[in-house]
LUMFIFI-466985 format. One record per residue (C-alpha): residue in one letter; z, x, y. Coordinates in steps of 0.5 Angstrom, whole numbers, padded with zeros to 4 digits, always signed. Layout:
AZXY ...
//
This chain:
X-0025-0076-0008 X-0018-0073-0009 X-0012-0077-0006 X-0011-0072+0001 X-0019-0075+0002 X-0022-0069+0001 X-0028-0068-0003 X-0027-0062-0009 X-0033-0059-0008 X-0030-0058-0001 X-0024-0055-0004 X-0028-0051-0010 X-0031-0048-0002 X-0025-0047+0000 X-0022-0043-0005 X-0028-0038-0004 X-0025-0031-0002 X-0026-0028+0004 X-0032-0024+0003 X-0031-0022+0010 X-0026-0018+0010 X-0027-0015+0004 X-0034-0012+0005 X-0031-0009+0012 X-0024-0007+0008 X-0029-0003+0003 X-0035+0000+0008 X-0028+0002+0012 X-0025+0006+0006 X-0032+0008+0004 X-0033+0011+0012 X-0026+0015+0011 X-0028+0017+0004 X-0034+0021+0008 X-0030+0024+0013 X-0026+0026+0008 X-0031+0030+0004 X-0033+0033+0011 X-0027+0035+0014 X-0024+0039+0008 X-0030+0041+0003 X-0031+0047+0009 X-0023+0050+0007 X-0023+0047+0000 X-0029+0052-0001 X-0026+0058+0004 X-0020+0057+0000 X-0023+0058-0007 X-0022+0051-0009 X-0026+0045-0011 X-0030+0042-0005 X-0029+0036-0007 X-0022+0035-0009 X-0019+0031-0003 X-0024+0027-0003 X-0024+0026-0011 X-0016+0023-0010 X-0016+0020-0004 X-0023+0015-0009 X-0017+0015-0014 X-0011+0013-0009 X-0018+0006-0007 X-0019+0005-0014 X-0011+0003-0015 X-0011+0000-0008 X-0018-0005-0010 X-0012-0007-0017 X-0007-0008-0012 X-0011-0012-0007 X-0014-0017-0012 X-0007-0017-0016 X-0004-0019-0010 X-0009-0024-0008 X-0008-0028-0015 X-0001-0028-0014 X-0001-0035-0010 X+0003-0035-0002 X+0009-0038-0005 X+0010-0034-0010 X+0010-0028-0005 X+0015-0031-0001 X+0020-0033-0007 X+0019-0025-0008 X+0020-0024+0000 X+0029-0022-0002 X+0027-0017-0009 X+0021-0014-0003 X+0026-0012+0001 X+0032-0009-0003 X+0027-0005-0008 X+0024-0001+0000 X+0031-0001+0002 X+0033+0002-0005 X+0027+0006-0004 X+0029+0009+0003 X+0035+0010+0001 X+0033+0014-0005 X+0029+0019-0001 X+0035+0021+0003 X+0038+0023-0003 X+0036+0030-0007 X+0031+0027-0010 X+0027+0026-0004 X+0022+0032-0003 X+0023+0035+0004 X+0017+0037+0007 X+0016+0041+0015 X+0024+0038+0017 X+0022+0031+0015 X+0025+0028+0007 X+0020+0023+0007 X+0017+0023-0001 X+0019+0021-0007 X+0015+0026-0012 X+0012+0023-0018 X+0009+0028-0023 X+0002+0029-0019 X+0004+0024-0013 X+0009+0022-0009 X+0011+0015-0005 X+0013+0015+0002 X+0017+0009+0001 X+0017+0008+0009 X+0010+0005+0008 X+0013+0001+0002 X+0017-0002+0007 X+0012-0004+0011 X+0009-0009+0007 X+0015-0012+0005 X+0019-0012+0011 X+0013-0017+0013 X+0015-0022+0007 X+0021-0021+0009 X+0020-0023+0016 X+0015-0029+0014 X+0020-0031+0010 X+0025-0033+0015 X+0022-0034+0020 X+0018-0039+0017 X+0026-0043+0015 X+0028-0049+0018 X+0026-0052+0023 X+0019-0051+0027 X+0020-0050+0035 X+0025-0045+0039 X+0027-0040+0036 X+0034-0039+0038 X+0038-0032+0039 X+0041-0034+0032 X+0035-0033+0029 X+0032-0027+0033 X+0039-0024+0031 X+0037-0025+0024 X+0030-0022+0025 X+0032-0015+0029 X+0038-0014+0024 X+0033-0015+0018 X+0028-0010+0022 X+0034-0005+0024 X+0036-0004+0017 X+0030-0001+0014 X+0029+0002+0021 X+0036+0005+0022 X+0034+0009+0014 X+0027+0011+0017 X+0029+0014+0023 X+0033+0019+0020 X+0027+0021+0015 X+0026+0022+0021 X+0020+0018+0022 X+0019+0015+0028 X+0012+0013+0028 X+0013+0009+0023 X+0020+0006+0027 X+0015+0003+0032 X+0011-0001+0028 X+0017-0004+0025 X+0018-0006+0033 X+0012-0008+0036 X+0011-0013+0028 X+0018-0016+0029 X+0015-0018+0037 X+0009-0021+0034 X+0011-0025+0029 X+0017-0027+0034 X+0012-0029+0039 X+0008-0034+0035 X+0014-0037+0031 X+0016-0039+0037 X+0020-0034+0041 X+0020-0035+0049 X+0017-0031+0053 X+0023-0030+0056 X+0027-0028+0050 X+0021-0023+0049 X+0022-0020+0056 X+0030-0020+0054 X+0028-0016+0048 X+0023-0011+0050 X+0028-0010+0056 X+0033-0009+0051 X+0029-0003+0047 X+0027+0000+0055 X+0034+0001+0055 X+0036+0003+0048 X+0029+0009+0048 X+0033+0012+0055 X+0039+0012+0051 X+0037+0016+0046 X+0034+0020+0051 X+0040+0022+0054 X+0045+0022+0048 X+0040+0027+0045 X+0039+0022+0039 X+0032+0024+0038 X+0030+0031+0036 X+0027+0036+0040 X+0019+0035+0037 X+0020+0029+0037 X+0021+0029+0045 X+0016+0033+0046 X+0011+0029+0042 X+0014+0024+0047 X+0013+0027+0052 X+0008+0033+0052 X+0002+0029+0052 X+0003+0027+0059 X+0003+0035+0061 X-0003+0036+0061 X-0005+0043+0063 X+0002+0045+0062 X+0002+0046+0055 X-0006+0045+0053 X-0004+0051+0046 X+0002+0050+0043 X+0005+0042+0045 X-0002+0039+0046 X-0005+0043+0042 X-0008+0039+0036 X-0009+0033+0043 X-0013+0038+0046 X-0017+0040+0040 X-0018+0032+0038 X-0020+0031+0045 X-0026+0037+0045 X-0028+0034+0037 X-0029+0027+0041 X-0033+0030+0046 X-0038+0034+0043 X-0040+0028+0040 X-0044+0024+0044 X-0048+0018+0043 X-0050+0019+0036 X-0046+0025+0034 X-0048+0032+0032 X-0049+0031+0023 X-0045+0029+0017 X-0042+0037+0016 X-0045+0038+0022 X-0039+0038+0027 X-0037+0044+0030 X-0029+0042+0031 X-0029+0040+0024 X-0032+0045+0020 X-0028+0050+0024 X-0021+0047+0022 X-0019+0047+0030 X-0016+0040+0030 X-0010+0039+0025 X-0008+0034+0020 X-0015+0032+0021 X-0016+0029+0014 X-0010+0024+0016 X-0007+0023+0023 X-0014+0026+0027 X-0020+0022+0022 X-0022+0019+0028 X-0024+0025+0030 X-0029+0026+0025 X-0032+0020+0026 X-0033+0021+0033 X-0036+0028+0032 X-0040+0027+0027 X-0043+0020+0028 X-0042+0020+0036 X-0040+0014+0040 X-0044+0009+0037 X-0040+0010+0029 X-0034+0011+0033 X-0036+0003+0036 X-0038+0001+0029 X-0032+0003+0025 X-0027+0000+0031 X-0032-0006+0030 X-0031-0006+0022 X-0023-0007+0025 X-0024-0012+0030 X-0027-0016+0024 X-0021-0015+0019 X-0016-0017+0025 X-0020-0024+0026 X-0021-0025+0019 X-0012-0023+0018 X-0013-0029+0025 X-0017-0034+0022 X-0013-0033+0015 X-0007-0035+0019 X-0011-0041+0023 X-0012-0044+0016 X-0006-0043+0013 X-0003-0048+0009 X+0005-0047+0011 X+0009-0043+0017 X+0009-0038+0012 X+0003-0036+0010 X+0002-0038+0018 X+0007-0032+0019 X+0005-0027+0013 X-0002-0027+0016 X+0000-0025+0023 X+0005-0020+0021 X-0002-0017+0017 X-0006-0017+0023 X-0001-0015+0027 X+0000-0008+0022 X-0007-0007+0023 X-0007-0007+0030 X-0002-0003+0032 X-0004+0003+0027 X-0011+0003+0030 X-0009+0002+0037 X-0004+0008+0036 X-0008+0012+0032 X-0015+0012+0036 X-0011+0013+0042 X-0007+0019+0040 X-0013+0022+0038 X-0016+0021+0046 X-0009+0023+0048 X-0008+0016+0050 X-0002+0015+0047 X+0003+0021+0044 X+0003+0024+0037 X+0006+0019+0033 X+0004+0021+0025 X+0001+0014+0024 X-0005+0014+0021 X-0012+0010+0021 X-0012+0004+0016 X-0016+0005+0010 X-0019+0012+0012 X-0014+0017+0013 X-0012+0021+0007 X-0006+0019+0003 X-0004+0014-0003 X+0002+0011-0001 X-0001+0009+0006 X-0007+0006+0003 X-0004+0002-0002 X+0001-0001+0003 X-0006-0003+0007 X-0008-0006+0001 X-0003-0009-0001 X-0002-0012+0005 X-0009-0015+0006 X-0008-0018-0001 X-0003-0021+0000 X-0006-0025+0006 X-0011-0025+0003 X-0007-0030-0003 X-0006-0034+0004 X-0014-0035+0005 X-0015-0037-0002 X-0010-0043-0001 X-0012-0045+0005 X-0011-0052+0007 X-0017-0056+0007 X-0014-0060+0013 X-0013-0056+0020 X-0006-0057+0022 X-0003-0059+0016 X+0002-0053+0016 X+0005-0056+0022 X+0007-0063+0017 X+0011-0058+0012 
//
């Protein structure tokens, strides 16, 4: 027996990783691989390119996220945290280079930093580091009420990036910036009426940019086109129209791998990144499109159970802010994809295309995945530190 009481047999148990999680991440990545594959082997091939090039680098983007999950998994939480400062100055260096001529620009949009045969997009850096940076400040001091002082602190920490991101611009990835910071508020002890003053706050402060034009014209119509339906069906809610028709036509079990009509004909856009969803839903019909919300679901209540069995406030809070990323994304992407919810360029964790978004994702589920690893034996011991 140890001195805690408990049995080292029982820690050795305890240290197991998350097998759970893992298996869900991996089967996700392989899913998205596969839709890649399908989406752009028909118009690598009309192109006269390799059929198989897209798919060929998004396997290399996951063999570099499976070294980023198991790298940051073998950092300890509390490293993670003592790391928290450095995160968050090198993503807003970052966002400040991408503004300036090193930044690649691309549709209206400066969002890549090129790097010989790849390019960052430091907002999904940010990402991950604005959680740790999150994390650690709200899990300072003293448990209990968080007061406005505290809540100043954490929307000023959360602004400074946004503010760098807005005028890439990116205003999907703003959002998640948002809806992050609310959670991890909330289940650091924010009130509810403070919550409500602050989501009242940013009522406010979305129809303030409405009306001094701060947001560009796409944007708004993003915003705001895809409650026109009927009146915009092929120019503003074109890819929308496409998504909803390639959904459709799935079914129950979906039309075939490479079968897809919607699909193999290139009428949805950017589908291999923002549209994935699309492809699963197509080719693989209701029932793969519940099986992957599924797999999601799982990884949402591992990133919840890692945070019930965190040994800290911190760790308590990294995994929060992990299942709140996920969440957000998923609930964004699938809802866009069925004109639920507007075009906002957010793609869908670990299976859209894309190096800089998958490894932010991996990172992110690695570092809770450190806090799993270190996972107090005593349920409620994090309350006592």
């Amino acid at each position: 027996m140890t001195a805690a009481g408990v049995s080292l047999p029982h820690r050795r148990r305890l240290s197991r990783p998350d097998y759970l999680l893992a298996a869900a991440a991996a089967v996700l990545s392989a899913v998205g691989l596969l839709m890649i594959y399908t989406v752009t082997a028909p118009r690598n091939e009309a192109a006269g390119l390799d059929p198989s090039g897209d798919m060929v680098r998004q396997a290399f983007y996951m063999a570099g996220g499976v070294v980023v999950f198991i790298a940051a998994s073998l950092l300890s939480d509390r490293r993670w945290k003592a790391l928290a400062p450095y995160a968050y100055g090198g993503a807003l260096l970052l966002l400040l280079l991408v503004l300036t001529p090193i930044g690649s620009m691309r549709s209206g949009a400066q969002r890549w930093i090129p790097l010989g045969p790849i390019d960052l997009q430091p907002a999904e850096v940010a990402k991950p580091a604005m959680i740790l940076a999150l994390a650690a400040l709200l899990s300072s001091g003293e448990g209990g009420r968080l007061g406005w002082r505290r809540i100043a602190q954490t929307i000023t920490l959360m602004a400074v990036p946004s503010a760098l991101i807005f005028v890439q611009p990116d205003l999907g990835t703003m959002l998640v910036f948002g809806f992050v910071a609310l959670a991890m508020l909330f289940v650091a002890g924010t009130s509810v009426r403070h919550i409500i003053l602050l989501l009242v706050g940013a009522v406010i402060a979305l129809v303030i940019a409405f009306q001094v034009d701060i947001l560009k014209d796409y944007q708004l119509d993003r915003l705001t086109g895809f409650l026109n339906s009927g009146e915009a069906e092929l120019t503003l809610n074109y890819n929308q129209t496409q998504s909803q028709i390639a959904i459709a036509s799935g079914g129950l079990f979906g039309r075939g791998l490479s079968q897809g009509l919607q699909t193999n004909g290139a009428f949805v856009p950017a589908q291999r990144t923002d549209f994935i969803f699309t492809a699963v839903a197509e080719q693989l019909g209701f029932a793969g499109s519940a099986v992957v919300l599924g797999l999601f679901a799982l990884v949402v209540w591992r990133l919840l159970m890692t945070a019930a069995a965190a040994r800290d406030r911190f760790g308590y809070l990294l995994a929060v802010g992990a299942a709140a990323l996920v969440v957000f994304h998923v609930f964004v992407n699938v809802g866009m994809a069925q004109r639920l919810m507007p075009v906002t360029g957010l793609p869908l964790p670990l299976m859209s295309y894309g190096g800089s978004f998958y490894g932010a994702v991996a990172l992110t589920l690695g570092m809770a995945h450190a806090v799993w690893l270190r996972r107090s034996p005593v349920p409620g011991e994090r309350f006592l530190l």
